[in-house]
DSSP file (Angstrom, degrees, kcal/mol; ACC not computed):
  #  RESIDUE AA STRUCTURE BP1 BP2  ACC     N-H-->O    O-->H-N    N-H-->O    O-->H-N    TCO  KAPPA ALPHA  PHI   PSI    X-CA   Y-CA   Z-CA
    1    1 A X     >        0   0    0      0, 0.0     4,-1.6     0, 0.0     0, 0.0   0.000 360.0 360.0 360.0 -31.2   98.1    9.0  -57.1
    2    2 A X  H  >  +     0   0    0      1,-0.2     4,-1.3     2,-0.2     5,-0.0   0.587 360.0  64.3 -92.3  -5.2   98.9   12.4  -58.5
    3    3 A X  H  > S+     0   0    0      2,-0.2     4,-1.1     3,-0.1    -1,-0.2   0.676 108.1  42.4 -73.1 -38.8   95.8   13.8  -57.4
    4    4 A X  H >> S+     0   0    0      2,-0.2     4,-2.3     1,-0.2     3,-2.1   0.994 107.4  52.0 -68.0 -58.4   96.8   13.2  -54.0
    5    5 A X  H 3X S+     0   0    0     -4,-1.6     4,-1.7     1,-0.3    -1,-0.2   0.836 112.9  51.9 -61.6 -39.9  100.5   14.2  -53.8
    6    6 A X  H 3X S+     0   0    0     -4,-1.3     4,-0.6     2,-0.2    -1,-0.3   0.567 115.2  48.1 -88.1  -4.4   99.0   18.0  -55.7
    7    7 A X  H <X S+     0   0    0     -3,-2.1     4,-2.2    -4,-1.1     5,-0.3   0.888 109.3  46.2 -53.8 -66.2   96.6   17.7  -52.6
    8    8 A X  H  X S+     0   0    0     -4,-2.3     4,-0.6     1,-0.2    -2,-0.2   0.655 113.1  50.9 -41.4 -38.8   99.3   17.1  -50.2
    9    9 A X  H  X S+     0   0    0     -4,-1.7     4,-1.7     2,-0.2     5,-0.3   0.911 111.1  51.4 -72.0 -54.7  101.3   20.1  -51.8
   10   10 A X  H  X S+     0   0    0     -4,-0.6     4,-1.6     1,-0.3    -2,-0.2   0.863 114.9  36.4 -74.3 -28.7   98.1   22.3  -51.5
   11   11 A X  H  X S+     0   0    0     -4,-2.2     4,-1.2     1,-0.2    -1,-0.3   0.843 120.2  52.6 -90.5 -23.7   97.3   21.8  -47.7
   12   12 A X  H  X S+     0   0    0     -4,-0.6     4,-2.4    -5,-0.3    -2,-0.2   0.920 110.2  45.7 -74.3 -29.1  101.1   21.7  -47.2
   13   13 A X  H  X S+     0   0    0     -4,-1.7     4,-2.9     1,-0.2    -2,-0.2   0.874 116.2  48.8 -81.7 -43.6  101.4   25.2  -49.2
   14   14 A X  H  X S+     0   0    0     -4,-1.6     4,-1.6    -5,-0.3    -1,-0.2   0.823 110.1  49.2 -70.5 -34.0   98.5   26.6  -47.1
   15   15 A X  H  X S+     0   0    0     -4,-1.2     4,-1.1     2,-0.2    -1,-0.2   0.876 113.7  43.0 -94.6 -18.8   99.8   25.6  -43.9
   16   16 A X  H  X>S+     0   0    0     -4,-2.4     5,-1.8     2,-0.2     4,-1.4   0.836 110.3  55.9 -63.3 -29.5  103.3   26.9  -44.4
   17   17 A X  H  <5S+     0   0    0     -4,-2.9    -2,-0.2     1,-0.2    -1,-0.2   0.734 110.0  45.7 -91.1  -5.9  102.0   29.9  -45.8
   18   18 A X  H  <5S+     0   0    0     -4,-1.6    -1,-0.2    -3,-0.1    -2,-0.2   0.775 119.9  46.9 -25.4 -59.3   99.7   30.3  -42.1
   19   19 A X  H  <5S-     0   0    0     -4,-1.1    -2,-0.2     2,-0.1    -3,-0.1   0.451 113.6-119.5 -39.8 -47.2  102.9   29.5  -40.5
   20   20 A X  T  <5 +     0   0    0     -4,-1.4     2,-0.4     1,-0.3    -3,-0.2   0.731  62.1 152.8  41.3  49.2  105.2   31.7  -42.2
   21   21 A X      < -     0   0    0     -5,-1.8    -1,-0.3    -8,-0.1    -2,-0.1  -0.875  55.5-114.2 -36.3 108.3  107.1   28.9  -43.4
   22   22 A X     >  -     0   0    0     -2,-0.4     4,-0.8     1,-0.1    -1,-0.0  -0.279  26.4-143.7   1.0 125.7  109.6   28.2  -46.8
   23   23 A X  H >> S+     0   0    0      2,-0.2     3,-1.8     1,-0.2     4,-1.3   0.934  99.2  66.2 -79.6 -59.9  107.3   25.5  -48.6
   24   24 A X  H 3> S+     0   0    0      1,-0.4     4,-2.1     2,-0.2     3,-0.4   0.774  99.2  39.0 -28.8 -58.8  110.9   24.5  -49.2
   25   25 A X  H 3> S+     0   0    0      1,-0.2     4,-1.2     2,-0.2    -1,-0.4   0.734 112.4  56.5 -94.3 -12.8  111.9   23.7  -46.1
   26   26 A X  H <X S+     0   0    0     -3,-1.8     4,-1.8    -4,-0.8    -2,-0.2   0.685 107.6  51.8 -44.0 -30.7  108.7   22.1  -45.2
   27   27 A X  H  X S+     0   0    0     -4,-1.3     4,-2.1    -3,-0.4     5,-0.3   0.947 114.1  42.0 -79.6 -84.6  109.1   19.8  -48.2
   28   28 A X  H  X S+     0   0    0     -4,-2.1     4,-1.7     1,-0.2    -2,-0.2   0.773 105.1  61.4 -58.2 -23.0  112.6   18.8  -47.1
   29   29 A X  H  X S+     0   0    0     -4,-1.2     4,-2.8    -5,-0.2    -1,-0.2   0.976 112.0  46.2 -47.3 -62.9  111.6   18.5  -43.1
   30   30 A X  H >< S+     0   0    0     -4,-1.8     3,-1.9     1,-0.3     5,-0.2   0.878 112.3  46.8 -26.0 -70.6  109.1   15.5  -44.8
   31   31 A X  H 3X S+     0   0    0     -4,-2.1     4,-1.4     1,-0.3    -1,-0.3   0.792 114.9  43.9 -60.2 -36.7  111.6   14.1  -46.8
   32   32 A X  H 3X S+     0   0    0     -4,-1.7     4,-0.8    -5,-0.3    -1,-0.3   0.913 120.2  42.8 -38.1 -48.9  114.2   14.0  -43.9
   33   33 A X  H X< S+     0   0    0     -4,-2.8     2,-2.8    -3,-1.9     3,-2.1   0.593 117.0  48.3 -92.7-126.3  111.4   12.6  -41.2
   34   34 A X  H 34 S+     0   0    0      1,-0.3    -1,-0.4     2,-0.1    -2,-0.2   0.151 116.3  47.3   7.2 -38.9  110.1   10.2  -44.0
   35   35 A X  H 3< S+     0   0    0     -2,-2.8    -1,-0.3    -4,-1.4    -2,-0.3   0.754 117.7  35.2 -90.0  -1.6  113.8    9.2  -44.5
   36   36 A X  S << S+     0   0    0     -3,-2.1     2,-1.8    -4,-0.8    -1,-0.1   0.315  92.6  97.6-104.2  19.7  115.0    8.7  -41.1
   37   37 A X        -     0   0    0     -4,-0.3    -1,-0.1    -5,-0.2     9,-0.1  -0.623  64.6-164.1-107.4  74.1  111.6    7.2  -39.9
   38   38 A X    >   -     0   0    0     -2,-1.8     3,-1.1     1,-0.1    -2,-0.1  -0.220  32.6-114.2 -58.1 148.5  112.4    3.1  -40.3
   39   39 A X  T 3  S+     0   0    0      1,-0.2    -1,-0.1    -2,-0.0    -2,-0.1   0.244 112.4  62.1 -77.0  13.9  109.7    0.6  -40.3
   40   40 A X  T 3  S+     0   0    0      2,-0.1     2,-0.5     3,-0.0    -1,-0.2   0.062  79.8 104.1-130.2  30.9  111.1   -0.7  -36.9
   41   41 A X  S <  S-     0   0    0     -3,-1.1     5,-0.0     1,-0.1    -4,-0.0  -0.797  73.5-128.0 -93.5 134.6  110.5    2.2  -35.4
   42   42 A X     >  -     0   0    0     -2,-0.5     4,-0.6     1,-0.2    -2,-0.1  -0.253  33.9-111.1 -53.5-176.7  107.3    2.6  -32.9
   43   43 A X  T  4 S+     0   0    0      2,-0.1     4,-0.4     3,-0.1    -1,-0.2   0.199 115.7  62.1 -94.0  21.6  105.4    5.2  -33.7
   44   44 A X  T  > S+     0   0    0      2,-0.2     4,-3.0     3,-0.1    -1,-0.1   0.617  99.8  56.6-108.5 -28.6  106.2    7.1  -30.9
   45   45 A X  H  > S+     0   0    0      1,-0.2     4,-1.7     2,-0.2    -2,-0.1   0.687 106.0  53.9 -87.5  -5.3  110.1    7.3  -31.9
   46   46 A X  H  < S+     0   0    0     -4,-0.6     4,-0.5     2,-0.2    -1,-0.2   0.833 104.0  46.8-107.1  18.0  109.2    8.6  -34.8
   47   47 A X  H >> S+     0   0    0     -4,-0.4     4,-2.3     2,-0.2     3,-0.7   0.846 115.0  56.6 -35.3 -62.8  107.1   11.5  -33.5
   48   48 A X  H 3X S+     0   0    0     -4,-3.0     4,-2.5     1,-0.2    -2,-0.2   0.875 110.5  35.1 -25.3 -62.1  110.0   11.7  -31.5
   49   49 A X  H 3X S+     0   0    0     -4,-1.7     4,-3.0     1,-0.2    -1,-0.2   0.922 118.3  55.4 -56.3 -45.6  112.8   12.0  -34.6
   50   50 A X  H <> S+     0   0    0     -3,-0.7     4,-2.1    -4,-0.5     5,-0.5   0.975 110.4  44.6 -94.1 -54.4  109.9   14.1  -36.6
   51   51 A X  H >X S+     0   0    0     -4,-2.3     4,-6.9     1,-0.2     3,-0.9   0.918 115.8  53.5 -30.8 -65.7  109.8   16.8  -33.3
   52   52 A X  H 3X S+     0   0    0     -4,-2.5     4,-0.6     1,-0.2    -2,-0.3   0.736 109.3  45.8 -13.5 -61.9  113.7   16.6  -33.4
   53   53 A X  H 3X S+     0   0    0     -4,-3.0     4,-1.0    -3,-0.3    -1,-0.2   0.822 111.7  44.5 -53.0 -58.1  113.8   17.4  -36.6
   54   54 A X  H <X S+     0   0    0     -4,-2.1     4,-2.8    -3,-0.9    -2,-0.2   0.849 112.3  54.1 -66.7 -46.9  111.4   20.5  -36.8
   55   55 A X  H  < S+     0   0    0     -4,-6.9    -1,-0.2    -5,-0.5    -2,-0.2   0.769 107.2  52.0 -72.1  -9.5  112.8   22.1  -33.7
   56   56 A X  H >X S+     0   0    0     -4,-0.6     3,-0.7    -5,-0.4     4,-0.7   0.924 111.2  46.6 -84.5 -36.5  116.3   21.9  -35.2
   57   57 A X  H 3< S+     0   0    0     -4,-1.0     4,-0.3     1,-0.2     5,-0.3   0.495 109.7  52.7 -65.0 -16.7  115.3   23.6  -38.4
   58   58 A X  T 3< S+     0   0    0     -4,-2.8     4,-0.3     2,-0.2    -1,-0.2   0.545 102.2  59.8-100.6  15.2  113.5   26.1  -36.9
   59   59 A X  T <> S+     0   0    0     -3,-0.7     4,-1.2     2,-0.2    -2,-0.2   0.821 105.4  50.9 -88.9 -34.6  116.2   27.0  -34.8
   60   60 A X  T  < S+     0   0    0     -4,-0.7     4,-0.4     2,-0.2    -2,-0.2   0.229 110.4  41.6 -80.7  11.3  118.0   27.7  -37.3
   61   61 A X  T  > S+     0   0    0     -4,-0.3     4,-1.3     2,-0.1     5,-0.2   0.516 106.0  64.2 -91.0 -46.2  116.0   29.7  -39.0
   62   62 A X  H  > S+     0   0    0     -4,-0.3     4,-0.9    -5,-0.3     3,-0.4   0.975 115.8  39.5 -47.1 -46.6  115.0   31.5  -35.6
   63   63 A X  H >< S+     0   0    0     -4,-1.2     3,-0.6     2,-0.2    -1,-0.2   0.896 101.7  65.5 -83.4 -23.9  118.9   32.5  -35.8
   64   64 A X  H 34 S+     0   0    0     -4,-0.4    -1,-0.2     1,-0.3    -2,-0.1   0.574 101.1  52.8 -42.8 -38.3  119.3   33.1  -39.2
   65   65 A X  H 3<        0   0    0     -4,-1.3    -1,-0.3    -3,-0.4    -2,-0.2   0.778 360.0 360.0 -75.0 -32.9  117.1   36.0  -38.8
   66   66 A X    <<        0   0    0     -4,-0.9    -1,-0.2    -3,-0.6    -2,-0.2   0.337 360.0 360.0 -54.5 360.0  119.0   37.5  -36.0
């Protein structure tokens, strides 16, 4: 199990750092999506929620910079 999760961290670290991304706030997008993402959800609301999600943190980062 921990071999995975220090997997998951490495393709996640790689893809922020492609990205420009805060590993940080990649980490806490998951955990958000992963906590608002109910098992009686389709999967399609929670692609929905997960979009939601990203495009609201990167807006605020888009302004932050401003």
């Amino acid at each position: 199990m921990k071999e995975i999760k220090r997997r998951e961290l490495e393709l996640l670290a790689k893809l922020c750092k492609q990205d420009k991304l805060p590993l940080k706030l990649a980490m806490e997008l998951i955990r958000s999506a992963e906590k608002h993402a109910y098992e009686n959800n389709s999967q399609g609301a929670r692609m929905d929620e997960y979009h939601k999600l990203i495009k609201h943190y990167t807006k605020d980062i888009s302004q932050g910079e401003n």
